[in-house]
C-alpha positions in Angstrom: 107.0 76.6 56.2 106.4 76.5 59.9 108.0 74.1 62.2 103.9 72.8 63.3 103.8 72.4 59.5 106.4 70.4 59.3 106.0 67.7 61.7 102.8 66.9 60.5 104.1 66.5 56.8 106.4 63.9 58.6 103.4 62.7 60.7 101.4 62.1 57.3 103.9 60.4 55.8 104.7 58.2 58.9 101.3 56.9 59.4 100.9 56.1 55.7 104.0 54.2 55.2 103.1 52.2 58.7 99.7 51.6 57.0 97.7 51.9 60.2 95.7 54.5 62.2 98.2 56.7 64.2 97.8 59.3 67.3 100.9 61.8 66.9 101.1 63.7 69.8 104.5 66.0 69.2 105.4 69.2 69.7 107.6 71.7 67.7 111.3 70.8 67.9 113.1 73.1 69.9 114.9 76.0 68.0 118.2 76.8 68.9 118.9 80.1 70.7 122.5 81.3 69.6 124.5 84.1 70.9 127.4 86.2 69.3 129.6 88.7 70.6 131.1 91.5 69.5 131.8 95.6 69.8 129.7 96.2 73.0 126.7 93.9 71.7 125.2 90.6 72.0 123.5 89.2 69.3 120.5 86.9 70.1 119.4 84.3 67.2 116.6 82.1 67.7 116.6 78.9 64.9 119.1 80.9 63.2 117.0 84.2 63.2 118.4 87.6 64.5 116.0 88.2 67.3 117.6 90.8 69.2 120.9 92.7 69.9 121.8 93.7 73.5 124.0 96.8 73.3 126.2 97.9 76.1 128.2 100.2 74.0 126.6 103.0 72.7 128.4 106.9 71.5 125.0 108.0 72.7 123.4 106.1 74.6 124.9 105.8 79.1 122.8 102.9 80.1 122.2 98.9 78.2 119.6 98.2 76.2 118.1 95.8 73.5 117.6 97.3 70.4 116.1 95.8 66.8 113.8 93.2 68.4 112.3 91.4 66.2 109.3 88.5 66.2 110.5 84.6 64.9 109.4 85.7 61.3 111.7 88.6 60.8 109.2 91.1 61.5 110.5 94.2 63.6 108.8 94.9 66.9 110.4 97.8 68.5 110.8 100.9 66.5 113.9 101.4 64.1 117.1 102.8 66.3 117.6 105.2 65.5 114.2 106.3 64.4 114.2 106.8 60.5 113.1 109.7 59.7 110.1 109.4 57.2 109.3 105.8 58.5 109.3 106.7 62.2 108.1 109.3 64.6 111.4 110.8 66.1 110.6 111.4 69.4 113.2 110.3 71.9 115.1 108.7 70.0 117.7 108.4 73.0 115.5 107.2 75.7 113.6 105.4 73.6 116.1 102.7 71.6 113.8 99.6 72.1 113.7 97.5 74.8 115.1 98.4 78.3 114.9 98.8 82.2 115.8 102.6 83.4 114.8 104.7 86.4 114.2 108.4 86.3 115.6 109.0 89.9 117.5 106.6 91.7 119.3 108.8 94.8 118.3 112.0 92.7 119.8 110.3 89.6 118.7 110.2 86.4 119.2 107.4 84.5 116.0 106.9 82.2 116.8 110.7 80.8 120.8 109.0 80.2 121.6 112.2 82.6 123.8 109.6 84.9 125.3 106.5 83.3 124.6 103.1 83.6 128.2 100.5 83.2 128.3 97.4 82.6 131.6 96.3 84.4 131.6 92.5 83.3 129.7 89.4 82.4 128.3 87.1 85.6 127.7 84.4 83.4 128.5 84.2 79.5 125.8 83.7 76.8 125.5 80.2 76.6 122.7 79.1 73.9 121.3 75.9 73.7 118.2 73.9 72.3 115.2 76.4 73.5 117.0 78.5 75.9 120.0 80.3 76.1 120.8 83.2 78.6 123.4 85.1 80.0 123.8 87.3 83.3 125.6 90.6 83.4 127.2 93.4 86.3 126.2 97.1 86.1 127.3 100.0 87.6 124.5 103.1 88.4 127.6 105.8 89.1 126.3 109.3 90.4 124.8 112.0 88.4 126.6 114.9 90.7 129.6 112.8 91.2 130.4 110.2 88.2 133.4 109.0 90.4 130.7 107.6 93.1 128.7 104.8 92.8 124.9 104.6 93.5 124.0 101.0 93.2 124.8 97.6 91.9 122.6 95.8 89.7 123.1 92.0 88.4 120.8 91.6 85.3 120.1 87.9 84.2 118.5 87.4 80.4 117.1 84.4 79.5 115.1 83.5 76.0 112.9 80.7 75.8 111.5 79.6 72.4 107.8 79.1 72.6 104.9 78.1 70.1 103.7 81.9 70.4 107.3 83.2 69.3 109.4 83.7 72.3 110.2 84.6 76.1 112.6 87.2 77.4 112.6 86.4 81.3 114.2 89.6 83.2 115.5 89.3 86.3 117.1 92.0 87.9 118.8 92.7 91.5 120.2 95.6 93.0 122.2 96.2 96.2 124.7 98.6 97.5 127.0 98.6 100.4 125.2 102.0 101.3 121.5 102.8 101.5 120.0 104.0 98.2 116.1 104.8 97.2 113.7 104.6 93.8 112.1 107.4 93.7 108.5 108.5 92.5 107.9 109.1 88.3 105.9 108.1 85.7 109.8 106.9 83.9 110.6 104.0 86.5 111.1 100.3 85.0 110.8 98.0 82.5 109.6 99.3 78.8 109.8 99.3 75.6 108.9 101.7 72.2 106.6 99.2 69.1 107.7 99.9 66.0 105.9 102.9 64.8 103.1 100.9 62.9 102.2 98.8 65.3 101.2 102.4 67.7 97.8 102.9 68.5 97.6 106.8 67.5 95.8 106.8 64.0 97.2 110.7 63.1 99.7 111.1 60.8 102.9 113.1 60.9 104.2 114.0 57.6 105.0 110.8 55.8 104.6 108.7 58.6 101.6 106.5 58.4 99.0 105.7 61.2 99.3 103.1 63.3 97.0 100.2 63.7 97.3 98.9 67.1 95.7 98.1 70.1 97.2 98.0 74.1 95.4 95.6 76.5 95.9 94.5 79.7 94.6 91.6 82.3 91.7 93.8 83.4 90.3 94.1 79.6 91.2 97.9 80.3 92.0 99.0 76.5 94.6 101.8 74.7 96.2 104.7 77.1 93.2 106.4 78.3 91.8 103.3 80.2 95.3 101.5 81.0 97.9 104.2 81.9 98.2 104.7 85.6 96.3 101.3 86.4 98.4 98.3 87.5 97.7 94.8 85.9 99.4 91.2 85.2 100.6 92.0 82.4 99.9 94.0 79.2 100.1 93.7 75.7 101.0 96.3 72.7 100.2 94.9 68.8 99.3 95.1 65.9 99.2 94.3 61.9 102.7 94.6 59.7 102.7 92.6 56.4 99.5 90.5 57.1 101.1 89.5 60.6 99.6 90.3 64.2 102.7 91.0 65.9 103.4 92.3 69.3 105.0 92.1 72.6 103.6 91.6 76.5 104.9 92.5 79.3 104.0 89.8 82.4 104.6 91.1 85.7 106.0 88.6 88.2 103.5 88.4 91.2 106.5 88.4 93.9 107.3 91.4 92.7 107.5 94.0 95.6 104.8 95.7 94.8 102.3 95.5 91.2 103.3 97.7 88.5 101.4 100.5 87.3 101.9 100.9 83.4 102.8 103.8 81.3 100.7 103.0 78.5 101.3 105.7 75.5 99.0 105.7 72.0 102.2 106.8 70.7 104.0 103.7 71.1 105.3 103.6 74.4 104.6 101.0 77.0 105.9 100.7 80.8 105.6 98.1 83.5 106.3 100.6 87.0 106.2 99.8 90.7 107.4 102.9 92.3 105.6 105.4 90.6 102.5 105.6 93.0 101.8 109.3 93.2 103.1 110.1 89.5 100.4 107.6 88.5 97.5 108.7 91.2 97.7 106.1 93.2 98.8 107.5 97.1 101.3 109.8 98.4 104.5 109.9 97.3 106.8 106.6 96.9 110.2 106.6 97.9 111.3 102.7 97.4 114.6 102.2 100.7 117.3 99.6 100.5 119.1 99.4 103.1 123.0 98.3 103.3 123.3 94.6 102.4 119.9 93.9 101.4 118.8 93.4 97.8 116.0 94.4 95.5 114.5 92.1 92.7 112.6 92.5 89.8 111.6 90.0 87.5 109.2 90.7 84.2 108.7 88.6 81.4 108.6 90.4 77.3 106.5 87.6 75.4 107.7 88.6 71.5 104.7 86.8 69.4 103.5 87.0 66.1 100.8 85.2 63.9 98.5 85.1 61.1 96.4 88.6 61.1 93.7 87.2 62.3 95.0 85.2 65.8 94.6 85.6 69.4 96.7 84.8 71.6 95.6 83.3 75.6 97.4 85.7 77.4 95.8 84.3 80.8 98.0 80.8 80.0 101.0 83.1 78.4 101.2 84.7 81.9 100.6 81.5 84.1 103.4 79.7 81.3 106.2 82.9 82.2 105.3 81.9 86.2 106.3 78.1 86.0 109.3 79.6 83.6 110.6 82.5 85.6 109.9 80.1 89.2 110.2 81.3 92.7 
């Protein structure tokens, strides 16, 4: 039964025991959002649910990630990692591992292609759960593709989860600096993204024994699927679909002080990307090339809403996006 559910059992029985006419006006209880370590990983429970696992340890795998996220009923949203063959498409199966920021060229590194590695060096501040919230802040290393010894940048990467009636928040928050200039460059494979869980795709063909996929992208501008969204920038943007009578998705929200909006890499096949330096891989100008100079920092901030409901529910993503803004702040 669902938390809504029940308080207003409780509610119900409250107001006939007190005999009289009674306004409730409650709200869910806050489920707790646990964290366990261990091997590399972080393990993220939300009211005792596995949610997520943040890996930054992998045989395979040179950069963090979060990989088996799953919506507050249990349902998967990102696509088995590894892919299972039979169930999933197996297309990059490496870049690909769920949810995760990466660039494609970073000083004429690769890091989205795992062709340069990606350390974390330490935590900034431990996972520390708590009623509704929990979060925890780590230190990576982007060493040189050419010369691992070298390093190209610094990022420090804060990860906050925030239970909400929808299902729940991932607020990303990300800053890089460098005691020596370093650019973003120009690609379509620059930022924050994630791969659905291979039902939840939009592309209806079938490969083999893999079924089609039922789903639907959208963004802010009522642009719909990859032909109309990819290459357009947006708020935000939202990838779901129907598993096991359950609309279940995730959004990415764009924070508006970002540097600059973010044009998303919106694939039918399952892929979708919130991107602010790929201008003329997208269309959009001539080419990008993103300086920071020594000292100064770069943010980035995005929030993944990870919802699910009945099949047939909407969600108000227009008052999802203004609820990440008062969440993420200034």
């Amino acid at each position: 039964m669902s938390r809504v559910g029940k308080l207003i059992i409780v509610g119900t029985a409250l107001m006939s025991f007190l005999g009289q006419n009674c306004v409730f006006a409650t709200e869910p209880a806050k489920a707790p959002v646990e964290f366990a370590q261990g091997g590399g990983h972080v393990t993220v429970a939300i009211d005792g649910l596995p949610v997520a696992v943040y890996c930054y340890k992998d045989d395979k795998i040179t950069r963090p990630f979060f990989a088996h996220v799953r919506a507050l009923d249990g349902l998967q949203v990102t696509r088995h990692h590894p892919p299972i063959e039979g169930q999933d498409l197996m297309d990059h199966g490496t870049f690909h591992p769920g949810l995760w920021m990466a660039f494609g060229d970073i000083n004429g590194s690769d890091y989205w292609r795992i062709m340069a590695p990606v350390r974390q060096v330490g935590f900034v501040e431990q996972p520390k759960g708590g009623p509704g919230r929990g979060s925890f802040a780590v230190h990576n290393k982007y060493f040189d593709q050419k010369d691992p010894s070298k390093t190209v940048c610094d990022e420090i990467a804060r990860y906050t989860f925030v239970d909400r009636p929808e299902g729940y928040f991932l607020l990303w928050d990300s800053t890089f600096s460098s005691d020596h200039e370093f650019a973003f460059g120009d690609q379509e494979e620059m930022g924050l993204g994630f791969r659905v869980a291979t039902p939840l795709r939009v592309e209806q063909k079938t490969d083999g024994t893999v079924p089609p996929g039922n789903g639907t992208i959208v963004d802010s501008e009522d642009r719909k699927n990859g032909d109309e969204i990819w290459g357009n920038s947006a708020d935000w943007c939202d990838y779901s679909g129907t598993m096991a009578g359950q609309r279940v998705g995730m959004t990415i929200f764009c924070h508006p002080d970002n540097f600059r909006p973010s044009w998303f890499h919106a694939r039918d096949y399952g892929l979708l990307e919130a991107n602010p330096f790929g201008r003329q891989a997208f269309g959009k100008g001539e080419k990008s090339s993103v300086v920071v100079k020594p000292g100064k920092k770069m943010r980035l901030r995005y929030g993944v809403l990870v919802h699910s409901g009945p099949e047939n529910s909407e969600i108000d993503f227009a008052a999802a996006y203004k609820d990440y803004q008062h969440l993420a702040g200034k």
